[in-house]
Backbone as JSON, one array per atom type, in Angstrom:
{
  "sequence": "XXXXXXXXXXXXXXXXXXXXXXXXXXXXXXXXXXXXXXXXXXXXXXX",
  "N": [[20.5, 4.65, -10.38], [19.5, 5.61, -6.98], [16.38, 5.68, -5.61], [14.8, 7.37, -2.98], [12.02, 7.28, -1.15], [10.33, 8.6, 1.07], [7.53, 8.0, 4.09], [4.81, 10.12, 3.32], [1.53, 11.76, 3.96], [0.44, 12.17, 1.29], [1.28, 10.01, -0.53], [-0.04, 8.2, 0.57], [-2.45, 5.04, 0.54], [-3.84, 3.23, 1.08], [-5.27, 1.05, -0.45], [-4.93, -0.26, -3.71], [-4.61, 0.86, -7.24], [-5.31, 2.03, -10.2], [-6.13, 4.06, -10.92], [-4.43, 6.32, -9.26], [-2.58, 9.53, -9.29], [0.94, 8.63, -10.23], [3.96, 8.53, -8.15], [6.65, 8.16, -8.75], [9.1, 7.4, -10.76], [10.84, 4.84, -12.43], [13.61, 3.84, -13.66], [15.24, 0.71, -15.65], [17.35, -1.39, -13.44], [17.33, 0.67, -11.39], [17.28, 1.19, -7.99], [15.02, 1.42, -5.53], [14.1, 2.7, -2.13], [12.33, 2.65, 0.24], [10.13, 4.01, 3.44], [8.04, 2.03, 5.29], [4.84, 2.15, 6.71], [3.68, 0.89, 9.71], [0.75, -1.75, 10.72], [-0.71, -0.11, 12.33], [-0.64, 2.37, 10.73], [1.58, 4.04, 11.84], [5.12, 4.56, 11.73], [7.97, 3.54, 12.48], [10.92, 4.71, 13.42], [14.53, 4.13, 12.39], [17.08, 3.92, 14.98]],
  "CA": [[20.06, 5.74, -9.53], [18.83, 5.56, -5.99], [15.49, 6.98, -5.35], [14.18, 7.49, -1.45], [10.3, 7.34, -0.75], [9.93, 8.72, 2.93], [6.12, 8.1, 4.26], [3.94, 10.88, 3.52], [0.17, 11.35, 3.73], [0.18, 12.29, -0.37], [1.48, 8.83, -1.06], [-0.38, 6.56, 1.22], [-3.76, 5.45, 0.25], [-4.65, 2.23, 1.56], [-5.47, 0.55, -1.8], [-4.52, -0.25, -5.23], [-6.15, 1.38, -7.98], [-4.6, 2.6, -11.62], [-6.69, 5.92, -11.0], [-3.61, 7.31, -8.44], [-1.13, 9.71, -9.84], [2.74, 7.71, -10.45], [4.47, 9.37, -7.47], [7.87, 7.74, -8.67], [9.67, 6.67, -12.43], [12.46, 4.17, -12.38], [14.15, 3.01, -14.77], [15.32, -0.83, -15.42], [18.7, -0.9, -12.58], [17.4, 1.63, -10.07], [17.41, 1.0, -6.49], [14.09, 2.05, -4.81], [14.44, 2.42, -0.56], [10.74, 3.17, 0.88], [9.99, 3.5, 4.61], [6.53, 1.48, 5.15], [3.9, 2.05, 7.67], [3.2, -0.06, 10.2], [-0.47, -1.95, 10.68], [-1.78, 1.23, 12.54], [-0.53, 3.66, 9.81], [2.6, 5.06, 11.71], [6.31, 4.17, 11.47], [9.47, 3.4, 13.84], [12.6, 4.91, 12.89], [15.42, 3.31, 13.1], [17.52, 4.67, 15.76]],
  "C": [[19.34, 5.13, -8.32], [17.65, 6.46, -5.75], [14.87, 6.1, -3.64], [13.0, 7.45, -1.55], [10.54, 7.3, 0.68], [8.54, 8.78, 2.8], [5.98, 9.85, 4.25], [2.61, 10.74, 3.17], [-0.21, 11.52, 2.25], [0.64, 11.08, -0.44], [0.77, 7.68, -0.6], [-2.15, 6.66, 0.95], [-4.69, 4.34, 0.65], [-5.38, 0.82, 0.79], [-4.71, 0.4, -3.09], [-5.19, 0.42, -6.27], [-5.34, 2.38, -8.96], [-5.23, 4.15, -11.65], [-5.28, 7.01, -10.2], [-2.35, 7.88, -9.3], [0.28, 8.47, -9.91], [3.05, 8.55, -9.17], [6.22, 9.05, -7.81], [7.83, 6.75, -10.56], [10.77, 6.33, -12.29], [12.63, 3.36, -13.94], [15.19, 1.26, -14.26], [17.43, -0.51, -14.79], [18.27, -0.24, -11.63], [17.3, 1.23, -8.96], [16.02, 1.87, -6.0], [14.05, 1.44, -3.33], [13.48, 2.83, -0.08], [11.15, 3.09, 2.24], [8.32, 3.2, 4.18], [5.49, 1.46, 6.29], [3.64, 0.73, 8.38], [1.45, -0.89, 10.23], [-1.57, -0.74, 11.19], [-1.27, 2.49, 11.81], [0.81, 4.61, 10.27], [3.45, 4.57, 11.25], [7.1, 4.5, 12.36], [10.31, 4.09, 12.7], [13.17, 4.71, 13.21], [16.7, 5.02, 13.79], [19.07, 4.64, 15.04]]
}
């Protein structure tokens, strides 16, 4: 299975930390495709 993660502000937190909901369950094989913020917090899209 392919799963997508597009940036949103519910997922981004700036830290690590076992207290944050899971926002995502893969199983062993899946394909995970994130977009990732840049250093000042936005993101390019590719054209």
């Amino acid at each position: 299975m392919i799963h997508n993660l597009e940036i949103k502000n519910e997922n981004l937190h700036g830290s690590f930390s076992n207290e944050y909901e899971p926002i995502l369950t893969v199983k062993s094989g899946d394909t995970i495709r994130m977009q990732t913020p840049d250093i000042e917090w936005g993101y390019f899209k590719s054209k």
